[in-house]
N, C-alpha and C positions, 0 to 999 in steps of 0.2 A: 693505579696500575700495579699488576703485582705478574712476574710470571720468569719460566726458568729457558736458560734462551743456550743455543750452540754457539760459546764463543769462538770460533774461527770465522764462522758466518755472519755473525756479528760483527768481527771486526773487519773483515769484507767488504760490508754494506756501509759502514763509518766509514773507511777508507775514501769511498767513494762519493758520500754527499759533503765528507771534511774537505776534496778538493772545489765543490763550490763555495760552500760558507768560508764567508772571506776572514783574517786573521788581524786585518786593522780595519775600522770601519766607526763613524763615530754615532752607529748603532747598534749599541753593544747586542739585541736580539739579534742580529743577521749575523752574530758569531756561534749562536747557538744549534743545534739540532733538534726538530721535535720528535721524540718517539707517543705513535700512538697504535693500541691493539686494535686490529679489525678482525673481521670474519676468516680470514687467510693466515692473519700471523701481524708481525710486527712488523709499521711501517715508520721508515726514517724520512724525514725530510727536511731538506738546508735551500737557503737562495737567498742572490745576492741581490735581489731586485729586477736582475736583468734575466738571470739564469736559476732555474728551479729545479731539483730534483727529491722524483720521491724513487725510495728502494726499498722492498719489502723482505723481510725475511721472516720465512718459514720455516726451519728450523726451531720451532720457541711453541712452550705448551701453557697456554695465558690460564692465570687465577682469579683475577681478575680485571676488569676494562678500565680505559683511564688515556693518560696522555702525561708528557712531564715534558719540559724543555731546557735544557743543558748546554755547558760550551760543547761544541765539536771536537776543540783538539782535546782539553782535558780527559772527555771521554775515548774516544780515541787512543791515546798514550795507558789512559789505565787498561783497558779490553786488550792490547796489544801486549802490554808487557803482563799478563794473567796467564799463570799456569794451567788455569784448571781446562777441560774440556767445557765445563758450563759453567756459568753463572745465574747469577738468580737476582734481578730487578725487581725493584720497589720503590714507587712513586711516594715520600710523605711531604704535605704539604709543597715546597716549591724545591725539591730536594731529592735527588736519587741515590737512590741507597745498593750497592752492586754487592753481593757476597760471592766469596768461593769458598776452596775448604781454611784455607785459613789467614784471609783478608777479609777485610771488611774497607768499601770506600762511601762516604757520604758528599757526594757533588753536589751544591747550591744551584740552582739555580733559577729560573724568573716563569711568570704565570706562561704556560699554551696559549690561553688567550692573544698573547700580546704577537702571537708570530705571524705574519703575513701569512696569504693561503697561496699552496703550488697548486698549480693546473697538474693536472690527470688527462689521460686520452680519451674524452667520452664521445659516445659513439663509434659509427665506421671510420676506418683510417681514410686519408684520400688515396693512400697509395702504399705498399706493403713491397718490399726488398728482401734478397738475403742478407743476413751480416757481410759475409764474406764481400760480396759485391760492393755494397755498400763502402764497407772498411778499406779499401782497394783503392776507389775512387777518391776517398779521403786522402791518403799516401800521397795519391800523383799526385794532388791540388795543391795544400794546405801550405804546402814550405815556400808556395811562389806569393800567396797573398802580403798585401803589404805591411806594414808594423809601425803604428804609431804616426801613418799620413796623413794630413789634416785633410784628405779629401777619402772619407771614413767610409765610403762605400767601398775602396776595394780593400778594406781593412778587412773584411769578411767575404767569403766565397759564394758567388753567385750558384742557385740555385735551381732548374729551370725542368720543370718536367712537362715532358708532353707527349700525350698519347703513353705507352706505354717503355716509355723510355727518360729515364734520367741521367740530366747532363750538371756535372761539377764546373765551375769558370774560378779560377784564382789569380790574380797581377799586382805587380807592383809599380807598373811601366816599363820596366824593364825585363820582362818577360810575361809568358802568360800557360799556363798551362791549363786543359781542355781533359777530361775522362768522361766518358759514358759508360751508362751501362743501366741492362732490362731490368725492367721492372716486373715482379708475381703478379700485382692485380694495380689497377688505376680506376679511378675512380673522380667524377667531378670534369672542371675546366681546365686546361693550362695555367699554369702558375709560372713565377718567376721571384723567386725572394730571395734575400742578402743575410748567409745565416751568420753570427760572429766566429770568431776566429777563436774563443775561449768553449761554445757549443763545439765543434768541431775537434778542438783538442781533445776533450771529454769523452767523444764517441769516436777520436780516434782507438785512445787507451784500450775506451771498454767492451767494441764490440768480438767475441769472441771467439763463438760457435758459430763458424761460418755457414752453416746450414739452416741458421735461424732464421727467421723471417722478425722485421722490423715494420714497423706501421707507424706513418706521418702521416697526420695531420694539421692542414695550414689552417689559421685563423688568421681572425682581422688584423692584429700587429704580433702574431706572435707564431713559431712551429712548434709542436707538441709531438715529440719521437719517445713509441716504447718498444723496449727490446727484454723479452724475459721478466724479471721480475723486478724493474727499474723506469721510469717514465721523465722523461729532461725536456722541461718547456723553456723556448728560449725567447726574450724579445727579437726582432728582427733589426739589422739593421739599416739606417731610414738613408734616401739618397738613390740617384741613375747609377746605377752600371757601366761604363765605358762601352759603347758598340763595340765589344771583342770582335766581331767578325770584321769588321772592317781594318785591323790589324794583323790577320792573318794572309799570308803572303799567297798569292795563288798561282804566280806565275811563275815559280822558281824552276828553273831549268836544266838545273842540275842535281840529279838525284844518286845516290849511291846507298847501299847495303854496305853496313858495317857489324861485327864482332861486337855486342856490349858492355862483354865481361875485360875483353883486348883496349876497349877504348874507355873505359872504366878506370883501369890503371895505368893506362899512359898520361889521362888526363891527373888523374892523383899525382903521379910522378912528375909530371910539369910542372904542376901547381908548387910543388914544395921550392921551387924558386921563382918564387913573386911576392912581391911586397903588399903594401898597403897604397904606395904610388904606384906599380908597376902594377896593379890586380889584369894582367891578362895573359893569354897564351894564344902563337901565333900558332893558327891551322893554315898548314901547305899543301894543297890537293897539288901533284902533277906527275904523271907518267907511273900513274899505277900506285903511287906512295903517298900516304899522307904521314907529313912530318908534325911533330908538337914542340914548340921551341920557346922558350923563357930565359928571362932573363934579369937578375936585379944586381943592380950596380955594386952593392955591400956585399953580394953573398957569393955571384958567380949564375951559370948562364946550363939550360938545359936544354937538350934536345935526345926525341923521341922517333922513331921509326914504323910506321906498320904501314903491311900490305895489306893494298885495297886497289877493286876494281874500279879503278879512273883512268878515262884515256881521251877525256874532253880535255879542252883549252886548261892550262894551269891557274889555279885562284887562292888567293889568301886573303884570309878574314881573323881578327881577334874574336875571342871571347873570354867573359872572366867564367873561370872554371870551375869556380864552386857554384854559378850556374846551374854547370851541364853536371855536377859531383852530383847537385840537389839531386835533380832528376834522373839519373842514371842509377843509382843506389835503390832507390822505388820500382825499377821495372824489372819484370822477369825471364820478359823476351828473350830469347840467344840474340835475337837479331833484331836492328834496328835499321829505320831508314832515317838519311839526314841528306835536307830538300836546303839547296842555296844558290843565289841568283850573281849576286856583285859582291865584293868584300864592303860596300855600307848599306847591304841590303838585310833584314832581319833573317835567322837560319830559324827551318819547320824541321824540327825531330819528331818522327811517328813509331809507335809501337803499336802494332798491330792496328784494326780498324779502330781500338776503344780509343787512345791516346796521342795528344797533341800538345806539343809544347814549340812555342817561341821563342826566340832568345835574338835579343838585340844584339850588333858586334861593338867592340870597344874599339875605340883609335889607340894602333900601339905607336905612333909617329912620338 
């Protein structure tokens, strides 16, 4: 492989398969990167077994064809900290040779043969999204999934298209959030997959051009997403899904409009006195007011004030408020609806028709 390449885009394109090739692993290939020349330009690809990505750059005028495979971060750190606008690659024997105007680096490294093969999106997609949409739906979700549960389905975000419409599900149990949103073209059956919570990160970062259109493709155990000039096949994860719907609240009775950006910062400002034992904040609907009130024993006690239209029966419910921080921070609504029954009944936050979120209440007794 021989050929002279636009480092910024280069280091771009590393930036981005160096966050899946993992940095300990006790296979030292899955720390490397393969570069190989195609018909388009130069294509990078890393995976960690579970997670695959290739990213192409076109930027680069090939001399000749070939393929080399190298650590990720080594390369990485060198294209990063390089002056020059270009470099100029050179595969010899198992070894990359990177010049500018006045460096020279010789990187070691192990045969192409040896690297596992990433999936590519071949053929029609099943279904084709904007970024923008896409990216959005990711926001609401992603911070409610859970971390590290040994009940590994809701470790990762439920997936669920149908017809022409796609629905995000994320929980931990102790909340749940819900996003939709349309879909450009569908194609195929209804599906319903569990994608990981490291995929998801990935195409939170990277999706960017919100006008882009994105194209998934589900397989037997795996989803294949390309957006632009990058494709991330990810395995899926195995395991039921909790009937979310059967946890959302339908009969709640009590509905009010609220101010997001007003209750945004009263809830920040509660929060900042509560502890690690005390994690909640008391909501006081009554006579038109709702109050926010905390309180931790080492620090001292807060309370908050806003007007809001209530003139039903008086209620109070906990909640822990990095909760509702998550979720609030993510929307863009002025205005938010907040749906509650009993002070130990779960509270339904709605932003417009796309967005639904749960949130269990805390015992502040």
């Amino acid at each position: 492989m021989k050929c002279t390449i636009n480092r910024s885009a280069l280091a771009e394109a590393l930036g981005m398969v160096s966050s899946i090739a993992p940095t300990r692993t006790p296979k030292p290939v899955l720390e490397c990167v393969k570069l190989s020349t195609t018909d388009d330009g130069l294509l990078l690809s890393a995976t960690d077994l579970q997670v695959g990505l290739q990213c192409l750059v076109r930027q680069v005028e090939i001399n000749e064809q070939g393929s080399v495979l190298v650590r990720a971060d080594k390369l990485l750190a060198i294209v990063r900290e390089s002056l020059d606008e270009t470099l100029a690659l050179e595969s010899k024997d198992e070894a990359l040779e990177l010049r500018g105007q006045d460096s020279v680096f010789r990187v070691f490294g192990r045969s192409p043969e040896e690297f596992p093969p990433v999936s590519g999106l071949e053929g029609k997609a099943d279904l084709e999204i904007k970024a923008g949409v896409l990216a959005t739906m990711i926001q609401r979700t992603i911070y409610a999934a859970a971390k590290e549960n040994t009940r590994y389905a809701i470790n990762g975000i439920l997936w669920e298209k149908t017809g022409k419409k796609l629905q995000l599900v994320a929980t931990d149990g102790r909340r749940l959030a819900q996003a939709i949103g349309a879909v450009e073209r569908s194609t195929g059956d209804d599906r319903q997959i569990i994608m990981p919570a490291k995929t998801m990160s990935f195409l939170a970062r990277n999706l960017h051009d919100p006008e882009a259109i994105v194209g998934v493709k589900f397989e037997a155990n795996q989803c294949v997403i390309q957006h632009g000039d990058w494709t991330i096949s990810s395995v899926l994860v195995e395991g039921h899904f909790p009937k979310y719907e059967d946890v959302i609240p339908r009969d709640n009775d009590k509905k009010l409009e609220l101010d997001r950006e007003l209750l945004f910062s009263a809830v920040r400002r509660a929060a900042l006195l509560t502890t690690a034992e005390s994690k909640g904040v008391r909501f006081t609907f009554a006579d038109n007011t709702l109050i926010l009130s905390s309180r931790a024993s080492e620090h001292g006690e807060a309370t908050i004030r806003l007007p809001i239209d209530f003139a039903q029966p008086s209620l109070e419910i906990g909640f822990n408020p990095q909760f509702l921080i998550d979720s609030l921070r993510v929307l863009e609504d002025e205005k938010i609806t907040l749906e509650l029954k009993e002070s130990n009944r779960p509270g339904v936050l709605r932003s417009g028709p796309d967005f639904l979120y749960v949130i269990m209440p805390v015992n502040l007794s």
